[in-house]
C-alpha positions, 0 to 999 in steps of 0.5 A: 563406769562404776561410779554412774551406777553408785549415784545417789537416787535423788541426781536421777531425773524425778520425772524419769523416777516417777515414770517408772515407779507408776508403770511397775505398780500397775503392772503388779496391780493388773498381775493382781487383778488377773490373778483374782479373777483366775481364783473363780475362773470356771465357776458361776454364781448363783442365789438360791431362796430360803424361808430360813438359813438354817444354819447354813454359813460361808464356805458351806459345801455345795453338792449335786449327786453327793460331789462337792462341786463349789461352795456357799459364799453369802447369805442375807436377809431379804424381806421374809426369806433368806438368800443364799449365794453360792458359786459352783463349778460351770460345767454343771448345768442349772435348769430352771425347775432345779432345786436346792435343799439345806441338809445336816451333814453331822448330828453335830450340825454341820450343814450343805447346800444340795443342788438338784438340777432339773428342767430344761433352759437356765435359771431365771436370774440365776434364782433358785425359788424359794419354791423350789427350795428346802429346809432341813426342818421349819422351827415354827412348824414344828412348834405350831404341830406340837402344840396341836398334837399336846392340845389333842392329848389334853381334851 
C-alpha cells in the first residue's frame, strides 16, 4: 500500500495531473476574486469636479458632518478642471444638489474631501458639479486680486 503513494510524480496520468492543477488554481483564482471584491463591499464610487486638485492626493479622508466615512481613490485631469474620484460608505446618501469642498486638515497642508449631502433623488452619474464644489483657495484669483489691490495702492 505504501509503495502506491511513493510513486514518482511523472507514472501518474499527465491528463489526470493537468486536471487537477487547472481546478485548484481557479479555485484560488475565484477565492481571490471573491476576496477583492469583499475589500470595497459596502461602498460606492463617486466623481467629484474641481477647478483644481488642491493638492488633494490618493488615500485623502472623505468626510460628511466631520466622520471620516471613505477615502479619495484618484485624481485626474479633465479638459480645464480636475476630477476627483472617491468612494464612501453606502449607507450615505448623495442628493443631487450635495456638494464637496477640498479643505486644509493641518497648517502643514494635509488636505480632505468634505461632503455636504443635500437635495432630493441621487447624483446624476454619481458627479458632483464642479458647481457645486470648492476650493480651499484659487492661486489665480488670488494673484488677479493682488495685483488689483498693489495697482489701487500705486495710483
Amino acid at each position: 500500500m505504501f509503495d502506491r503513494l511513493k510513486r514518482p510524480v511523472e507514472a501518474y496520468n499527465k491528463t489526470w495531473l493537468g486536471t487537477i492543477s487547472l481546478t485548484l488554481t481557479a479555485v484560488v483564482v475565484a477565492v481571490l476574486i471573491i476576496a477583492v471584491g469583499h475589500l470595497s463591499a459596502g461602498q460606492s464610487g463617486y466623481r467629484g469636479e474641481f477647478l483644481q486638485a488642491a493638492q488633494i492626493r490618493l488615500g485623502d479622508q472623505v468626510t460628511v458632518a466631520g466622520i471620516s466615512v471613505g477615502s479619495v481613490n484618484g485624481v485626474e485631469l479633465a479638459d480645464d478642471h480636475v476630477i476627483v474620484k472617491f468612494k464612501i460608505r453606502n449607507d450615505i446618501r448623495l442628493g443631487r444638489d450635495t456638494r464637496a469642498a477640498i479643505k486644509l486638515t493641518t497648517l502643514l497642508g494635509s488636505r480632505y474631501l468634505e461632503l455636504s449631502p443635500a437635495g432630493d433623488g441621487e447624483l446624476d452619474r454619481h458627479t458632483i458639479s464642479l458647481a457645486n464644489t470648492s476650493v480651499p483657495y484659487d492661486l489665480q484669483k488670488t494673484l488677479a486680486d493682488a495685483t488689483t489691490t498693489f495697482e489701487q495702492v500705486d495710483a
